[in-house]
Short mmCIF file of the C-alpha atoms (twelve columns), coordinates in Angstrom:
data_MODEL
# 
_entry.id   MODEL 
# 
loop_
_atom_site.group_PDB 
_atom_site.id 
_atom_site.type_symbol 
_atom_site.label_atom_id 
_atom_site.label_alt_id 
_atom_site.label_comp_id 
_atom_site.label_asym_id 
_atom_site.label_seq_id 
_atom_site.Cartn_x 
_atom_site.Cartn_y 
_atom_site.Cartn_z 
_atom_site.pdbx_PDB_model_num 
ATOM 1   C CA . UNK A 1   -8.640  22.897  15.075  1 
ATOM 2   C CA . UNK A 2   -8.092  22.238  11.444  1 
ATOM 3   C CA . UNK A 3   -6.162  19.142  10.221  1 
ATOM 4   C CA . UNK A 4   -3.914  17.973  7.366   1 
ATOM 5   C CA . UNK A 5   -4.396  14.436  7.369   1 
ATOM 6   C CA . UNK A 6   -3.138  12.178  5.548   1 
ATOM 7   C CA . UNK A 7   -4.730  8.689   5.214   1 
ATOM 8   C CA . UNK A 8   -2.348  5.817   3.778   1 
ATOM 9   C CA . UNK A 9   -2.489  2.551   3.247   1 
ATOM 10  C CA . UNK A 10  -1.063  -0.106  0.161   1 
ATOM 11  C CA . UNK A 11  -3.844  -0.507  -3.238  1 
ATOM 12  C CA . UNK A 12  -6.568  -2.146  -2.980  1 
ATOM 13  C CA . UNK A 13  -7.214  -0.988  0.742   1 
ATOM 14  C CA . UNK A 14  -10.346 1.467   0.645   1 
ATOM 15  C CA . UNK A 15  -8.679  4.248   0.418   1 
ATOM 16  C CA . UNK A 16  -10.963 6.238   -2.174  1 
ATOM 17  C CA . UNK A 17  -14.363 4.614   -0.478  1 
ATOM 18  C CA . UNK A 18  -12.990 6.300   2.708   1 
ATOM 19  C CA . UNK A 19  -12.626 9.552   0.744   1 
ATOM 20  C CA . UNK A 20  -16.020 9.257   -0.777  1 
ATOM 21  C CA . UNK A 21  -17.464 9.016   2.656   1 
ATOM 22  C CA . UNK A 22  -15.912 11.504  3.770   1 
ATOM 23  C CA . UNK A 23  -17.503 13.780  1.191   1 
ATOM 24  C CA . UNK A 24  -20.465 11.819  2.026   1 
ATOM 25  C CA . UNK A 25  -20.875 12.760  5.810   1 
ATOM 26  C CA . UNK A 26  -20.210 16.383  5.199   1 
ATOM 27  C CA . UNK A 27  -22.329 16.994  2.415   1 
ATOM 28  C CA . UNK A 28  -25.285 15.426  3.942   1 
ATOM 29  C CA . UNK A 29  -24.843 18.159  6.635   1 
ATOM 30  C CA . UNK A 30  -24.747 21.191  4.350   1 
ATOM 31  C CA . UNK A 31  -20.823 21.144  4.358   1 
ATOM 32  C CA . UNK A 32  -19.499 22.047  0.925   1 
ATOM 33  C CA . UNK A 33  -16.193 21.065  -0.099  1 
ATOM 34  C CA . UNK A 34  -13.663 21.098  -2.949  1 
ATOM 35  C CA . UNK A 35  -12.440 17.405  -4.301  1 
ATOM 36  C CA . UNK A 36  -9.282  16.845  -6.001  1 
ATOM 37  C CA . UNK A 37  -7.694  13.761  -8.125  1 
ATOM 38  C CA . UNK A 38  -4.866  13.075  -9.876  1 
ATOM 39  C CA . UNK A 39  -4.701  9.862   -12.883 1 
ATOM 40  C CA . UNK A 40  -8.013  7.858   -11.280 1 
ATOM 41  C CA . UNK A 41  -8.183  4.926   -12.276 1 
ATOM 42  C CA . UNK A 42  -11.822 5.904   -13.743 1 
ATOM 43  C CA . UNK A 43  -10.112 9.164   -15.948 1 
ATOM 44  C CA . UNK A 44  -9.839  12.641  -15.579 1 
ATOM 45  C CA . UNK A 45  -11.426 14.728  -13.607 1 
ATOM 46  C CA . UNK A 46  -13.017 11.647  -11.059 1 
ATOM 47  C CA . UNK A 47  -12.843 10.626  -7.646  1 
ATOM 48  C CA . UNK A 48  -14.153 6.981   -8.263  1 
ATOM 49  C CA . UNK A 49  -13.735 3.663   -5.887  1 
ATOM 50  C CA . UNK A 50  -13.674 0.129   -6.514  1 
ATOM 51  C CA . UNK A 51  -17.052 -0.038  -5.565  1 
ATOM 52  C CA . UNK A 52  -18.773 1.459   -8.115  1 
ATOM 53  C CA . UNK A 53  -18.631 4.525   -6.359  1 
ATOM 54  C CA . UNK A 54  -17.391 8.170   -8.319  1 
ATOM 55  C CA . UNK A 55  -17.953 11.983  -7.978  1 
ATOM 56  C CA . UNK A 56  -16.603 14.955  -10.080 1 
ATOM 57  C CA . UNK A 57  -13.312 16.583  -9.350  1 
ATOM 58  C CA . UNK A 58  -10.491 19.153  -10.006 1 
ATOM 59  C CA . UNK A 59  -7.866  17.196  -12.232 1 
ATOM 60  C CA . UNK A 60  -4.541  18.259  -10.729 1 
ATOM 61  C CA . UNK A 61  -1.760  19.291  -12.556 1 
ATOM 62  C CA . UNK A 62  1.896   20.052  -11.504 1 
ATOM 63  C CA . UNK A 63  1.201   23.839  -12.182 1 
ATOM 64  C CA . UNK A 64  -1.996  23.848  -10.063 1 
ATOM 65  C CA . UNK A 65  -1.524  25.833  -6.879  1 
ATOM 66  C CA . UNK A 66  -4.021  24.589  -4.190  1 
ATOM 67  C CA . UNK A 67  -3.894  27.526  -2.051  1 
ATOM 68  C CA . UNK A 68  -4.774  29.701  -5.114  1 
ATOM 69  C CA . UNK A 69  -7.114  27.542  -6.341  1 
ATOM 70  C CA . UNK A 70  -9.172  27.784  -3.079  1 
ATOM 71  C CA . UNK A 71  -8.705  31.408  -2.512  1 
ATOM 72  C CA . UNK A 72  -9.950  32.043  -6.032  1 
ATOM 73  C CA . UNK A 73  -13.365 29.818  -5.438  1 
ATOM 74  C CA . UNK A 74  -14.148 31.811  -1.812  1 
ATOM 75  C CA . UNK A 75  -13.367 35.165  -3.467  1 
ATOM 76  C CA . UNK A 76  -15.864 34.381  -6.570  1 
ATOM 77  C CA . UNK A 77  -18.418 34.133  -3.853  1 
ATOM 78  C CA . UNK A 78  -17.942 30.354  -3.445  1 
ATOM 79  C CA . UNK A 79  -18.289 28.296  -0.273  1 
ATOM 80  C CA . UNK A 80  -15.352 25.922  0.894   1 
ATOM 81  C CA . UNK A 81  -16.116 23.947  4.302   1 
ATOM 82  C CA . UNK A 82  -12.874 21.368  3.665   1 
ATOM 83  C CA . UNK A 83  -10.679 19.804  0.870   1 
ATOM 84  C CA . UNK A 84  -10.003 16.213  -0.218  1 
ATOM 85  C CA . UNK A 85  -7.235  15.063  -2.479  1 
ATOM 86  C CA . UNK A 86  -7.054  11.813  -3.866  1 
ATOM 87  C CA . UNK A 87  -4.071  10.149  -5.031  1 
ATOM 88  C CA . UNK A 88  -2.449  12.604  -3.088  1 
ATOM 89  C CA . UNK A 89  1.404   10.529  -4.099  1 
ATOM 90  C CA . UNK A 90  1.220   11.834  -7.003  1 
ATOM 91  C CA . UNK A 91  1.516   15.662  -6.012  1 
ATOM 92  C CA . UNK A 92  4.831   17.181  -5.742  1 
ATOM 93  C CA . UNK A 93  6.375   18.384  -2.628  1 
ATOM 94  C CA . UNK A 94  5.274   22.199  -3.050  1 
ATOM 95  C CA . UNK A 95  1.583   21.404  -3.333  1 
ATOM 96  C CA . UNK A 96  1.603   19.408  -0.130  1 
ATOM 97  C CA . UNK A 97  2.951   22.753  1.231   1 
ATOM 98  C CA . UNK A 98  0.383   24.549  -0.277  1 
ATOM 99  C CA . UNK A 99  -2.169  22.140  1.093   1 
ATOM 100 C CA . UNK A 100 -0.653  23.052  4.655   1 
ATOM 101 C CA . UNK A 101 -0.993  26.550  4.097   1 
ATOM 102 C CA . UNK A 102 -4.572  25.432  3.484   1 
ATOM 103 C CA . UNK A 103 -4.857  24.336  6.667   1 
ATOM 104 C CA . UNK A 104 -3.209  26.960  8.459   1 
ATOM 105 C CA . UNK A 105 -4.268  29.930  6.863   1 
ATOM 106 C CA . UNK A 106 -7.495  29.611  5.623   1 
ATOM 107 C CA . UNK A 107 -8.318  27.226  8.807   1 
ATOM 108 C CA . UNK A 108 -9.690  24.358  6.309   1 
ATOM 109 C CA . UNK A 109 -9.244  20.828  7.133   1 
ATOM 110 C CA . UNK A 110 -7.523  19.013  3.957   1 
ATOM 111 C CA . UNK A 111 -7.827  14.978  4.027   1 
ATOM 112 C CA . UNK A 112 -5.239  13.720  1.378   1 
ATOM 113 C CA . UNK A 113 -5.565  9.940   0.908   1 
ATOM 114 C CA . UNK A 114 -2.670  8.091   -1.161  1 
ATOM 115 C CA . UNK A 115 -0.340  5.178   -1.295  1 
ATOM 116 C CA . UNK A 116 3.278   5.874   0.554   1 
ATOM 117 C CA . UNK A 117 5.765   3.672   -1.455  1 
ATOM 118 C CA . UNK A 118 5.875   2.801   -4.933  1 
ATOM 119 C CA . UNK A 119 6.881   -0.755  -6.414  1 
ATOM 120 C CA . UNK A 120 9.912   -0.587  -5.628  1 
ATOM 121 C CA . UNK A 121 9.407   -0.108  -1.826  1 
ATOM 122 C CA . UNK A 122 10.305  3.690   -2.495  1 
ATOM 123 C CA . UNK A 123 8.166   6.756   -1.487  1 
ATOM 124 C CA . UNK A 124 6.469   8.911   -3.439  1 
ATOM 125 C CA . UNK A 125 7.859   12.628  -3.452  1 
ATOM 126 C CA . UNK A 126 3.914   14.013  -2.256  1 
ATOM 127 C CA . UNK A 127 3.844   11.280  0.154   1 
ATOM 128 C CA . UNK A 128 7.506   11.619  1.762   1 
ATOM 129 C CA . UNK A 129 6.565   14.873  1.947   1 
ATOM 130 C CA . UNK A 130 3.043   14.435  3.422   1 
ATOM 131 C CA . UNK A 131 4.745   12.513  6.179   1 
ATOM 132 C CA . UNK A 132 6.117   15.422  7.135   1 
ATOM 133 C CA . UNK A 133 3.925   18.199  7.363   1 
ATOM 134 C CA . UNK A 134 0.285   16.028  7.832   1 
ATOM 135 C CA . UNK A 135 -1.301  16.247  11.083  1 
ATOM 136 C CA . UNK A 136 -2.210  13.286  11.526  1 
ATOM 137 C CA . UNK A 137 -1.048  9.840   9.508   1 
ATOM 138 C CA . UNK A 138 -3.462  7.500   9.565   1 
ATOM 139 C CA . UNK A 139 -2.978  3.947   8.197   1 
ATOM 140 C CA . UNK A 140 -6.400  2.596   6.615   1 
ATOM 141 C CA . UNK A 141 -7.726  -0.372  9.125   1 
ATOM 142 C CA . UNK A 142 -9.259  -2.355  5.919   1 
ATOM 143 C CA . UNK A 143 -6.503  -4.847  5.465   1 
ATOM 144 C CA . UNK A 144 -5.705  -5.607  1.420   1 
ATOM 145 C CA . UNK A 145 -4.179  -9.063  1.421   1 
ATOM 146 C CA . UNK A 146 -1.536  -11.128 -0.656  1 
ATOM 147 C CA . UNK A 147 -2.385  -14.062 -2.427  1 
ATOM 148 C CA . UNK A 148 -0.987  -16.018 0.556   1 
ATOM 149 C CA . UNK A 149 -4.453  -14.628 2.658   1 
ATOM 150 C CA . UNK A 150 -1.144  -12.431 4.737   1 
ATOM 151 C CA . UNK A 151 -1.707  -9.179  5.164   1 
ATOM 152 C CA . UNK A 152 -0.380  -6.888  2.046   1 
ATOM 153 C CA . UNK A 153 1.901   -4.109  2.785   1 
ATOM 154 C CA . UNK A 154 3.306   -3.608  -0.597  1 
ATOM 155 C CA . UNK A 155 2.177   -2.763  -4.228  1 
ATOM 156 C CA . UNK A 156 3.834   -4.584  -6.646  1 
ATOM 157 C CA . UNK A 157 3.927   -3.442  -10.856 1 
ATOM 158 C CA . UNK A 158 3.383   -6.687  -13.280 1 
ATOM 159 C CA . UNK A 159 3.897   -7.293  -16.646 1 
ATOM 160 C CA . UNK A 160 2.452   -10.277 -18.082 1 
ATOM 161 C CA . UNK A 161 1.674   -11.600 -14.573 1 
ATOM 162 C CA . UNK A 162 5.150   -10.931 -13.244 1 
ATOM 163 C CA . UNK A 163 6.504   -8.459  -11.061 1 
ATOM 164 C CA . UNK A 164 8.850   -5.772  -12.510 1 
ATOM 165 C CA . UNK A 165 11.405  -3.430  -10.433 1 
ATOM 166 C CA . UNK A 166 11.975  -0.955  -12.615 1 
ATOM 167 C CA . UNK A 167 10.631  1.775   -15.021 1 
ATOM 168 C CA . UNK A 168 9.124   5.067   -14.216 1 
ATOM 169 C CA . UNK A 169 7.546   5.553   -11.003 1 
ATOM 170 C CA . UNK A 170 4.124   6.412   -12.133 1 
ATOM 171 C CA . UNK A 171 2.478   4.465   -14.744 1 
ATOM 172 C CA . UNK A 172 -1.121  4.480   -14.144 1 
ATOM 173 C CA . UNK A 173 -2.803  1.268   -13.118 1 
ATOM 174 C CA . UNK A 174 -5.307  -0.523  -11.343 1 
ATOM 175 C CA . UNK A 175 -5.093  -4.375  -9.483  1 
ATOM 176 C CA . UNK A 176 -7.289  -6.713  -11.177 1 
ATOM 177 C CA . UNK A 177 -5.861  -5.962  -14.771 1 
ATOM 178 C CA . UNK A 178 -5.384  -8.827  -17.234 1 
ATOM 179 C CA . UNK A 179 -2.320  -10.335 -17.074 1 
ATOM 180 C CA . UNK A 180 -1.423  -9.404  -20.306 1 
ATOM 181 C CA . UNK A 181 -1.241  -5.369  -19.387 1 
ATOM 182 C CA . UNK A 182 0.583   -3.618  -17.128 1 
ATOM 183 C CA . UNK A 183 -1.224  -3.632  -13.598 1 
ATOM 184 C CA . UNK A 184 -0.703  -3.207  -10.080 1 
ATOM 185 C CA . UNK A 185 -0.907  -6.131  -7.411  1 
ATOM 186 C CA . UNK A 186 -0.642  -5.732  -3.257  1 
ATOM 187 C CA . UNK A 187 2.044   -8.488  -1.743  1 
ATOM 188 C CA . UNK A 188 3.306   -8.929  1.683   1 
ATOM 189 C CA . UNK A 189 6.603   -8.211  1.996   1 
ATOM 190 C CA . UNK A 190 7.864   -11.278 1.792   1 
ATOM 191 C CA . UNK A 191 6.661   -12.174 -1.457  1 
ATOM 192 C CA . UNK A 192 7.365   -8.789  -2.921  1 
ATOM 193 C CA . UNK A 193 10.839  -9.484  -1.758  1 
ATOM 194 C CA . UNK A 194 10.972  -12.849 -3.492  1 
ATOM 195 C CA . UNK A 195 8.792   -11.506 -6.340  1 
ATOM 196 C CA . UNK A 196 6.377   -14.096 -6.599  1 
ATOM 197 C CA . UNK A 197 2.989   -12.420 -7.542  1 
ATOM 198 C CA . UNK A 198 -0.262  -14.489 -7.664  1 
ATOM 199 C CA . UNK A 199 0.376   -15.671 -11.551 1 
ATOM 200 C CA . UNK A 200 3.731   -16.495 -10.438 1 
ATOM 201 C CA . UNK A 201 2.460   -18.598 -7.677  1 
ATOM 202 C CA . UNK A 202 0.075   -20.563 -9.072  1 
ATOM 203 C CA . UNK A 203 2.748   -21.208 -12.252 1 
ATOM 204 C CA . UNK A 204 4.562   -22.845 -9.182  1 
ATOM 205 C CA . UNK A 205 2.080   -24.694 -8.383  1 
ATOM 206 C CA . UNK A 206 2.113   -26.605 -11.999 1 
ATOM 207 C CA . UNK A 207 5.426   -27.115 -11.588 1 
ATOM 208 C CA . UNK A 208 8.069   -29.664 -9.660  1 
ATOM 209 C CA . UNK A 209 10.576  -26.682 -8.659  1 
ATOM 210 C CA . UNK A 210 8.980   -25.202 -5.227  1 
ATOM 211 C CA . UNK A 211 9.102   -21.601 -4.666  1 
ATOM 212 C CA . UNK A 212 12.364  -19.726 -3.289  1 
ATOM 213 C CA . UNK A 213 13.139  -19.971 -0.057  1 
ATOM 214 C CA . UNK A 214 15.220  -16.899 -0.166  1 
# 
């Protein structure tokens, strides 16, 4: 049977590679399928992956309508075996819907792949809403990790190398950005509670004060 899955995990975790793949497997065996993004890291209109990795896509706005948008390719004669959406948080609650309807009326499977909370330990709208209506949730296995070598469950937002808590909930990013810009880094939970990213850390580390305990 056709699925809506959706396939979550913190930055930094594979999530794109995995969606690559995906497209991968199928189109080596003749599948043919329509790819979606929404602000890649790599610009519009790209599916692209830490690795190197990228493909053409649909840019999504809030006015597309993904049910439409499908319908419209199969009735111009066009073949559609499955959908992926990347950076599926960004969407809005109705196009998840429509995704569903996807699933259930044109008997499509529809992987969406996404982060679930934002840097403030809040979900996203598209993912709330993702959790539930998908299918299937399935957290990504490939563990991102804090600077401590724990295992990362949280995306932080920096500034200058230190972690901010508020502003608007998407500002596009990537981890690995110079300190100096606003990027993205992946923290445990503990030390995205404490907020003490990786530039904040080793700043400890030149200093007599220790790190907070709470």
């Amino acid at each position: 049977m056709p699925e809506l899955v959706f396939f979550s995990g913190t930055m930094d975790c594979g999530k794109s590679t995995l969606a690559l793949q995906i497209q991968h497997n199928r189109s080596a065996r003749g599948l043919q399928g329509m790819i979606y993004t929404r602000d890649d890291r790599a610009g519009e209109g790209k599916l692209s992956s830490r690795l190197g990795l990228a493909t053409e896509a649909v840019e999504v706005a809030d006015d597309l309508d993904f049910y439409d948008h499908v319908v419209q390719a199969l009735t111009a004669g066009g073949r559609v075996d499955y959908v992926i959406v990347d950076e599926a948080q960004f969407l809005i609650p109705p196009q998840i819907d429509q995704l569903a309807r996807v699933v259930d009326d044109l008997e499509l499977d529809v992987f969406a792949f996404g982060i679930t909370t934002d840097f403030r330990s809040k979900l996203f709208p598209g993912s709330q809403r993702l959790v539930e209506l998908a299918d299937r949730v399935e957290v990504l296995q490939v563990e991102a990790l804090c600077w401590c070598g724990a295992r990362a469950t949280h995306n932080a937002r920096t500034v200058g190398g230190q972690m901010v808590v508020e502003g608007a909930q998407v500002v596009v990013g990537d981890v690995n950005r110079p300190e100096s810009e606003v990027g993205y880094e992946v923290l445990c939970r503990r030390h995205h509670r404490r907020r003490v990213t990786a530039a904040g850390a080793r700043a400890a580390t030149l200093s007599p004060d220790v790190l907070p305990v709470d």
